[in-house]
C-alpha positions in Angstrom: -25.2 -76.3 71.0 -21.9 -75.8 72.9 -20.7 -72.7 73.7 -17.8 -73.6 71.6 -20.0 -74.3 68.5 -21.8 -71.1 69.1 -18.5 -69.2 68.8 -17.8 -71.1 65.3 -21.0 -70.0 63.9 -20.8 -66.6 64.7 -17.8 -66.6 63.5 -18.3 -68.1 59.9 -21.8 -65.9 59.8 -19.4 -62.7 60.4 -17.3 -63.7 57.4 -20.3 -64.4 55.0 -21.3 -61.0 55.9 -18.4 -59.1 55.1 -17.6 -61.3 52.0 -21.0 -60.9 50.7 -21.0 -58.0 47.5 -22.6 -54.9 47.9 -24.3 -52.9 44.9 -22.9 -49.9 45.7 -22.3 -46.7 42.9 -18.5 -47.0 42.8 -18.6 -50.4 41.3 -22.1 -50.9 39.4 -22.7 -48.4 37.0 -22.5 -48.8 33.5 -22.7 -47.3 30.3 -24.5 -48.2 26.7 -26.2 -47.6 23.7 -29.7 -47.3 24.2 -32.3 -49.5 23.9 -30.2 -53.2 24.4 -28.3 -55.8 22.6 -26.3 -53.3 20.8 -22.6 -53.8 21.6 -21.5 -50.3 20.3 -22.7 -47.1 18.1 -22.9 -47.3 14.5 -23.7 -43.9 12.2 -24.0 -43.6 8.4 -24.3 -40.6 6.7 -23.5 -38.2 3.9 -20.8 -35.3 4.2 -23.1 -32.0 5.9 -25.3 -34.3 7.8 -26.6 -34.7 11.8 -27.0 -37.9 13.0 -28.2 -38.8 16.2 -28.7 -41.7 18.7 -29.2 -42.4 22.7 -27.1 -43.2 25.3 -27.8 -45.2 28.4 -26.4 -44.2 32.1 -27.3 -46.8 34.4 -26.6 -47.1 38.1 -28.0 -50.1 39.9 -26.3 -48.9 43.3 -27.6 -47.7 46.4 -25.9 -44.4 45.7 -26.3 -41.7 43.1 -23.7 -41.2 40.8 -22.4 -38.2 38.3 -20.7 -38.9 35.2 -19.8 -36.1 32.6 -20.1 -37.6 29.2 -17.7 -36.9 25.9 -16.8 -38.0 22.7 -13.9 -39.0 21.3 -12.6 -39.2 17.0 -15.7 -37.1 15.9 -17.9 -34.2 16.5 -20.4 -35.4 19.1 -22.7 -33.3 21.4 -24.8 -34.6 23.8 -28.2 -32.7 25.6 -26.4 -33.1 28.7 -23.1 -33.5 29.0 -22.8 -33.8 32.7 -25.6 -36.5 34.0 -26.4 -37.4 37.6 -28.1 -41.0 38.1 -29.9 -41.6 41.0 -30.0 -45.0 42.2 -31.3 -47.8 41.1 -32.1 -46.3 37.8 -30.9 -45.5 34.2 -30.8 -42.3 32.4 -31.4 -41.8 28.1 -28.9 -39.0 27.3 -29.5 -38.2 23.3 -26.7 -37.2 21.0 -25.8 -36.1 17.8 -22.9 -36.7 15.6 -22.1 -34.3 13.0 -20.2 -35.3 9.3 -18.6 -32.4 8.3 -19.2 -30.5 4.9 -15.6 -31.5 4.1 -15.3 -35.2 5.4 -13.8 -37.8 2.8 -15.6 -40.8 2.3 -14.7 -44.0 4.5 -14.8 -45.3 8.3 -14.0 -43.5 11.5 -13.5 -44.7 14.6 -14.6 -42.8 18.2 -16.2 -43.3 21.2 -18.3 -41.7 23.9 -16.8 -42.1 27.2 -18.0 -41.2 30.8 -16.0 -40.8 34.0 -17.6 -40.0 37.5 -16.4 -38.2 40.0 -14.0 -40.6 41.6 -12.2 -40.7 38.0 -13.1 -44.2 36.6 -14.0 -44.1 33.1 -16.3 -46.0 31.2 -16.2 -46.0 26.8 -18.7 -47.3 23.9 -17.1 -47.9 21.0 -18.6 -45.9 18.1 -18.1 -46.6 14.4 -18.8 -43.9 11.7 -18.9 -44.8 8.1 -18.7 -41.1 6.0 -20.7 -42.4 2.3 -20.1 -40.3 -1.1 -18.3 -40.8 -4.0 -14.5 -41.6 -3.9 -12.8 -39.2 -6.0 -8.7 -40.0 -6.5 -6.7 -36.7 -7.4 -3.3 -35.4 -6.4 -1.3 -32.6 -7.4 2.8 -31.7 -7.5 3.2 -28.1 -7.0 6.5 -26.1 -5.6 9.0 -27.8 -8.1 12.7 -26.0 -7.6 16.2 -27.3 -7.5 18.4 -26.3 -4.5 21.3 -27.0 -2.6 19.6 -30.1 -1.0 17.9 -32.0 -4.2 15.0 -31.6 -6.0 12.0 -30.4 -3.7 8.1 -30.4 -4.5 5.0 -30.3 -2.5 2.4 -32.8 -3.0 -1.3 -31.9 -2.7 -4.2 -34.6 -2.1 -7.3 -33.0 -3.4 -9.7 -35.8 -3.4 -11.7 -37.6 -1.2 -9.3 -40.5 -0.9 -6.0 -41.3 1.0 -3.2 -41.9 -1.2 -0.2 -43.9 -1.8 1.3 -42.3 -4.2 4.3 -42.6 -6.5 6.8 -40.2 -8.0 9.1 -40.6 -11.4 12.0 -38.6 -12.4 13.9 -37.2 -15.0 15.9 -34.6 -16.0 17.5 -33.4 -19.5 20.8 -31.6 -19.9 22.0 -30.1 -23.1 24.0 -32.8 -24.2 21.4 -35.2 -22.8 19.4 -37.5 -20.2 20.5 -36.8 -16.7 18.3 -38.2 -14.6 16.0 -41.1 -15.3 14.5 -42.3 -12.1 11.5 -45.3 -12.8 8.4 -44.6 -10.4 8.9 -45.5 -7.0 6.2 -45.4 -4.0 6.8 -42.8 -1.6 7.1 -43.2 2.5 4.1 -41.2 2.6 0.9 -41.2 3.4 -1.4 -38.7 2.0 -4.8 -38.0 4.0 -8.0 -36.1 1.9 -6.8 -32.3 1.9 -3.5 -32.7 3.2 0.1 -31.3 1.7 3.9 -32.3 2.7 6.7 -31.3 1.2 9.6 -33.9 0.0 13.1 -33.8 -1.2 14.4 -35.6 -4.0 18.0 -36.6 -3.2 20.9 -35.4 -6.6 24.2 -35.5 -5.4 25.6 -35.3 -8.8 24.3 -32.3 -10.5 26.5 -30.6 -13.3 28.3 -28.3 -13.1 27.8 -26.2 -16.1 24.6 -26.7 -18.3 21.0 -25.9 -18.8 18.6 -28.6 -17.3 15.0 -29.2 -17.7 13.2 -31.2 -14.6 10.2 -33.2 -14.9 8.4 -35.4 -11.6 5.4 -36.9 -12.3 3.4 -38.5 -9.6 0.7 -40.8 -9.9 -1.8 -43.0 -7.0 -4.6 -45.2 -7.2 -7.7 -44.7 -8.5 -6.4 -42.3 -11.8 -5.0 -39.7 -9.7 -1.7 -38.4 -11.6 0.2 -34.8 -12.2 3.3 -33.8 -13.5 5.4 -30.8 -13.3 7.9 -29.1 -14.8 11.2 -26.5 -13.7 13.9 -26.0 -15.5 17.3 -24.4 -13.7 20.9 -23.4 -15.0 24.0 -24.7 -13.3 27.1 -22.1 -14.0 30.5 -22.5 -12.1 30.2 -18.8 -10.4 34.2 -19.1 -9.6 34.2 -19.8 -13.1 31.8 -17.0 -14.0 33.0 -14.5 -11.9 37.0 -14.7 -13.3 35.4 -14.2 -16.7 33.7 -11.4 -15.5 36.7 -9.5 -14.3 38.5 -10.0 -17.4 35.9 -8.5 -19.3 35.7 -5.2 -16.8 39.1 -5.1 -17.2 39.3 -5.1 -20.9 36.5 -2.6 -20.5 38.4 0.0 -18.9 41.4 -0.1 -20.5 39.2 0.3 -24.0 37.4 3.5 -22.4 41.2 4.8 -21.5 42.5 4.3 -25.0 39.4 6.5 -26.0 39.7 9.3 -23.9 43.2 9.7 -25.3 43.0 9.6 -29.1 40.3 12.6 -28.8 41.6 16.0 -29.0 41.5 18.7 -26.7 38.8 21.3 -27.0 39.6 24.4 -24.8 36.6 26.3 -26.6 38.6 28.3 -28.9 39.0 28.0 -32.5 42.0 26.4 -33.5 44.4 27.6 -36.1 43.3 26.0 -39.7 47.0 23.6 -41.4 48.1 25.5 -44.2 46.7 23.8 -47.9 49.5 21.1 -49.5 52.3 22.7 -51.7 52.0 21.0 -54.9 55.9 19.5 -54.5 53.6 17.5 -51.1 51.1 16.1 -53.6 53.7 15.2 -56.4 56.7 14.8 -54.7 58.5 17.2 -57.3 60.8 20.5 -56.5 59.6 23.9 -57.1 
């Protein structure tokens, strides 16, 4: 071979070298649920219970690595939270997964996500389904008329979320106000949550005595109604009236004063009896 040729080979063997791939701890380690072939976490339980499962560290590098593991969506706790790997092997790090007392019936989604120490993070999906018995019930509470509409608080106090509707209506003296068909709200009512709304009435009355009534209602039976009733007075109105009548008032309780006579605390002179010529009208 030619000194030429011998350059060449060296040359191409120095490439392979470099471009061959190195298992090293920065790029191989993985992590996933224990035991194989299962693409993520799945947990089914009852409100109040502990569930629990494994998950697997594996480094197939030449160098240990240290990950700190944490969950994400749900109460998890793992037996370690902060794991080192050596290399070339895999690590079973239990956990448990806790439904609270409280939780609604449905799916949640988390995950449980390591990072090493160079910052690269690695997540399994993990899927929690809550079972129980769906129970549908809302509640309007907080009902008052004001400046800025009609406000009321809505209550979710099943197990549900909810959707729901509101209906309004309003009687006067004289008649129907306010006769609003159910509508859905732009809301979106978790298990055990409360927001307050505002019911838009730009054209209130001005003088009358009104009786409101919203009643909500949702999927799955849940409906309330409640009730306020308010009384709209013109206070310029009002308060012209109520100066007249001080006024009057006064001048009454002047008027009084000065048609009783004076009492100095002696005994006044008694008038002198009627001559008869007073009672008849004839001369003496």
């Amino acid at each position: 071979m030619s000194s030429a040729a011998r350059v060449l080979c060296l040359s191409l063997l120095t490439l392979l070298v470099a471009a061959a791939p190195t298992a090293t701890a920065a790029e191989g380690w993985s992590v996933a649920p224990s035991g194989g072939g299962r693409p993520s976490f799945y947990a089914e339980g009852e409100p109040g219970t502990v569930l629990r499962d494994t998950v697997s560290v594996t480094n197939p590098g030449r160098e240990p690595v240290t990950v700190r593991l944490h969950g994400t969506g749900v109460p998890i706790a793992f037996a370690e939270s902060r794991v080192r790997i050596p290399a070339r092997t895999r690590a079973e790090v239990p956990f448990t997964v806790t439904v609270g007392a409280g939780t609604a019936p449905g799916d949640r989604s988390a995950g449980i996500t390591a990072r090493d120490t160079d910052g690269r993070t690695k997540t399994v999906p993990l899927r929690l389904r809550v079972t129980g018995p769906e129970l549908s019930a809302l509640t309007v509470e907080h009902v008052a008329v004001r400046a800025e509409g009609i406000t009321y608080e809505l209550v979710n106090r099943g197990t549900t979320a909810l959707a729901p509707t509101l209906a309004v209506r309003a009687d006067g003296v004289l008649g129907r106000l306010l006769d609003r068909a159910p509508r859905l709200l732009p809301v979106d009512l978790p298990p055990g949550s409360r927001t307050e709304l505002t019911e838009p009435w730009p054209d209130r009355p001005a003088l009358d005595a009104v009786d409101v009534r919203l009643t909500v209602t949702a999927a799955g039976g849940a409906s309330d109604t409640a009730r306020t009733s308010v009384r709209f007075v013109p206070w310029g109105g009002a308060a012209g009236v109520a100066g007249a009548l001080a006024t009057a008032g006064a001048l009454f309780a002047v008027r009084h004063r000065r048609r009783r006579k004076p009492y100095d605390g002696e005994r006044q002179e008694a008038e002198p009896p009627l001559r008869q010529t007073e009672l008849t009208g004839a001369g003496t």
